[in-house]
ROSE-4610 file (N, C-alpha, C; in Angstrom, 1 decimal, always signed):
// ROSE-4610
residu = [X/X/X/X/X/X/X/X/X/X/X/X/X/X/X/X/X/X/X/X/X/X/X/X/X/X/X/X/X/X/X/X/X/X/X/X/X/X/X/X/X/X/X/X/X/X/X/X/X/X/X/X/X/X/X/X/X/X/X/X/X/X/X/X/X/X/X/X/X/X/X/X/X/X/X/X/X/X/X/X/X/X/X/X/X/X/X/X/X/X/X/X/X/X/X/X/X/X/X/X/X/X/X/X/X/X/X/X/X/X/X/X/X/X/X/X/X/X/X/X/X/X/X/X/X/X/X/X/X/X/X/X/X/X/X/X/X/X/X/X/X/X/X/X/X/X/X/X/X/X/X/X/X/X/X/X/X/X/X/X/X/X/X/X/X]
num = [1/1/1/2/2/2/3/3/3/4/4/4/5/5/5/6/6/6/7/7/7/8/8/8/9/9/9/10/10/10/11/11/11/12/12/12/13/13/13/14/14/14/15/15/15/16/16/16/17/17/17/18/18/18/19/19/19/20/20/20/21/21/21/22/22/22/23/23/23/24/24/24/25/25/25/26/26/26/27/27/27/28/28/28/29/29/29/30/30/30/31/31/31/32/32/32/33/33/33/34/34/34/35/35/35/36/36/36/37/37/37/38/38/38/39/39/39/40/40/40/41/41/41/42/42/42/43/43/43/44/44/44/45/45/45/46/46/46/47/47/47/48/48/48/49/49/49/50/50/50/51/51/51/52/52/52/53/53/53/54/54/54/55/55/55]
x = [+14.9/+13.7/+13.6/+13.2/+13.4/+12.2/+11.8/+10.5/+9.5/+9.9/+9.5/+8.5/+9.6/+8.7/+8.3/+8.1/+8.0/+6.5/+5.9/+4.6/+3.6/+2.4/+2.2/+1.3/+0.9/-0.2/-1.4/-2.5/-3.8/-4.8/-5.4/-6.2/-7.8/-8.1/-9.8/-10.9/-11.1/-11.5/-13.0/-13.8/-15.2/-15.6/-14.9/-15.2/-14.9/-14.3/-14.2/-15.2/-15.9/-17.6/-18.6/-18.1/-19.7/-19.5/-18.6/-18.1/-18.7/-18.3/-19.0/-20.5/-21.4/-22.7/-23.2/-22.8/-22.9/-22.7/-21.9/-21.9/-22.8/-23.2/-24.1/-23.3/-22.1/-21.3/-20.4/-19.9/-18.9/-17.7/-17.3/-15.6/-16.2/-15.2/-14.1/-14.7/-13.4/-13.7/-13.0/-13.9/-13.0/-11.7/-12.4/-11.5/-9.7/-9.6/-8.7/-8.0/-8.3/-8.5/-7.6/-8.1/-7.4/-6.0/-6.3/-4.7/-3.6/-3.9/-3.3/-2.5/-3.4/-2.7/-1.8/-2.4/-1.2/+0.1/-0.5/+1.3/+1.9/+1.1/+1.8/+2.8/+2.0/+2.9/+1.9/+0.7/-0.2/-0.1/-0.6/+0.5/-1.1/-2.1/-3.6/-4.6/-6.1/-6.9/-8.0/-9.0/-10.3/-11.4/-12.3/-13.5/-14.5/-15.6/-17.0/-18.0/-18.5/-19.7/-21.5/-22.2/-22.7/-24.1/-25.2/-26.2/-27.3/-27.4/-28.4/-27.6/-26.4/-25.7/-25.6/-25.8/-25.8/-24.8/-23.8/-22.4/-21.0]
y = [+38.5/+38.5/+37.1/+37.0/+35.7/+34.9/+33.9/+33.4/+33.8/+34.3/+35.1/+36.4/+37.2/+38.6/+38.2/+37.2/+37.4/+37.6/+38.8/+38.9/+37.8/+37.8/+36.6/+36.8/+36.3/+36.7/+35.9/+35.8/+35.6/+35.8/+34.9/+35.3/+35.1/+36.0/+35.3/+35.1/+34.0/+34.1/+34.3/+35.4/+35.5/+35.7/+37.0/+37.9/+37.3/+36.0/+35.5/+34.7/+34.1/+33.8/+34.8/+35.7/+36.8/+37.2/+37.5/+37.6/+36.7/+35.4/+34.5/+34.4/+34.6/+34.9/+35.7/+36.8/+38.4/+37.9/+37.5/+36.8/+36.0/+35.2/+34.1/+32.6/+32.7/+31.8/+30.7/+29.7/+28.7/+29.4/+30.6/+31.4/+32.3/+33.0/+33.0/+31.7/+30.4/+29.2/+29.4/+30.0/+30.1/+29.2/+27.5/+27.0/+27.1/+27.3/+27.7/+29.0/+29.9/+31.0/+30.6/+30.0/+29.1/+28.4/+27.6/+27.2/+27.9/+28.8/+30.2/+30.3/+31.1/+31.7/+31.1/+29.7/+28.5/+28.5/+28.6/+28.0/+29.2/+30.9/+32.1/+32.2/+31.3/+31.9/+32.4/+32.3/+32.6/+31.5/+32.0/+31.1/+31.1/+31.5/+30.7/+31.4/+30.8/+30.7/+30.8/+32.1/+31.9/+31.7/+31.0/+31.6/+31.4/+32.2/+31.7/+31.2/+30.2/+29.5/+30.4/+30.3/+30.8/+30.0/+30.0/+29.1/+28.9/+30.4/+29.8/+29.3/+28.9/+28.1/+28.8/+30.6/+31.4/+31.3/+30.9/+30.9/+30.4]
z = [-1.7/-0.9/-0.3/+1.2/+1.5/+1.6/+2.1/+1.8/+3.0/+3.9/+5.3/+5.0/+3.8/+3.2/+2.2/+1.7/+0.3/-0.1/-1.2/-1.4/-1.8/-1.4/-2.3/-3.0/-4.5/-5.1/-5.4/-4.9/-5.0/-5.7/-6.7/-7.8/-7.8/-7.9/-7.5/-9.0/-9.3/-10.8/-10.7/-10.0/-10.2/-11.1/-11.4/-12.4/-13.9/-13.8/-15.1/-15.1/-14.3/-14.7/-14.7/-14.0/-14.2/-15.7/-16.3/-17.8/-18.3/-18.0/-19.3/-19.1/-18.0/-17.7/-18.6/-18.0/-19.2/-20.4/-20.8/-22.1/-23.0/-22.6/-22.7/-23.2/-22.5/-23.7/-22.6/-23.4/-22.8/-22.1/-22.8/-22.6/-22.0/-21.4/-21.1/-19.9/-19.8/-18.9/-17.6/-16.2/-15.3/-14.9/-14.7/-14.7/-15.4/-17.1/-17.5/-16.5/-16.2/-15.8/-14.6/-13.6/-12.9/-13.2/-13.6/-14.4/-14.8/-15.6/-16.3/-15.1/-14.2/-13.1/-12.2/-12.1/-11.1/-12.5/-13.1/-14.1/-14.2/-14.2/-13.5/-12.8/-11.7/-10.4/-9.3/-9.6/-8.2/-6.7/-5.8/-4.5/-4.4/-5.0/-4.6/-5.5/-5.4/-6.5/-5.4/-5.6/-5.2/-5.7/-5.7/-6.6/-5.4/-5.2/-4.3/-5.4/-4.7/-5.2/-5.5/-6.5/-6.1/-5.6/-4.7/-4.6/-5.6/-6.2/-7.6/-8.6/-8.8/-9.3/-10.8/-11.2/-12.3/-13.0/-12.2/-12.9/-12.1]
């Protein structure tokens, strides 16, 4: 596969804060979450901000 087609994969770590929300807890740490993924092999990392700042 050449680097023209090549797929790419994109991780969006929301839902590993709305988890630790629901939770009530330090873990699951998006940031880590993030990392994980770049040392995977993800070609990018989203997360949205949120403005009441809940998580």
């Amino acid at each position: 596969m050449t680097e023209a087609n090549r797929i790419l994969l994109g991780v969006n770590v929301d839902h590993v804060a709305t988890l630790r929300q629901a939770r009530g807890t330090r873990y699951p740490d998006p940031v880590k979450a993030a990392l994980d993924a770049e040392e995977a092999g993800a070609d990018g990392i989203t997360v949205h901000l949120r403005e009441d700042r809940r998580h």
